[in-house]
C-alpha positions, 0 to 999 in steps of 0.5 A: 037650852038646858030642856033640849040637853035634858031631851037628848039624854032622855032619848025624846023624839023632839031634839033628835029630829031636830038634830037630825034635820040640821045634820041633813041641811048641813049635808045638803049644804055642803054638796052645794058649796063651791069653796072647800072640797072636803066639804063636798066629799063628805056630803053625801055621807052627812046627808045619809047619817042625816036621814038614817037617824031621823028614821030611826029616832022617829021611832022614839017616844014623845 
């Protein structure tokens, strides 16, 4: 746990996509959801940061 932290902090590519990709599941997640509105409302919004964020730290170094 504490390489993923030290990964973060280094700006490494791994833990960020990793990050990323859980924030799009979790937005995908959320469209598909039927229980609680506000989950639906900022679904598309955490699928979009998702996947803005995996492009952009895909350019980061290994």
């Amino acid at each position: 746990m504490s390489n993923f932290f030290n990964g973060l902090l280094k700006l490494r590519r791994g833990p960020w996509e990793m990050l990323a990709t859980v924030l799009i599941a979790l937005g995908v997640f959320m469209l598909m959801q039927p229980f609680v509105l506000w989950g639906f409302t900022y679904s598309f919004i955490t699928t979009l940061v998702g996947t803005v964020m995996f492009i952009i730290v895909s350019h980061f170094r290994e």
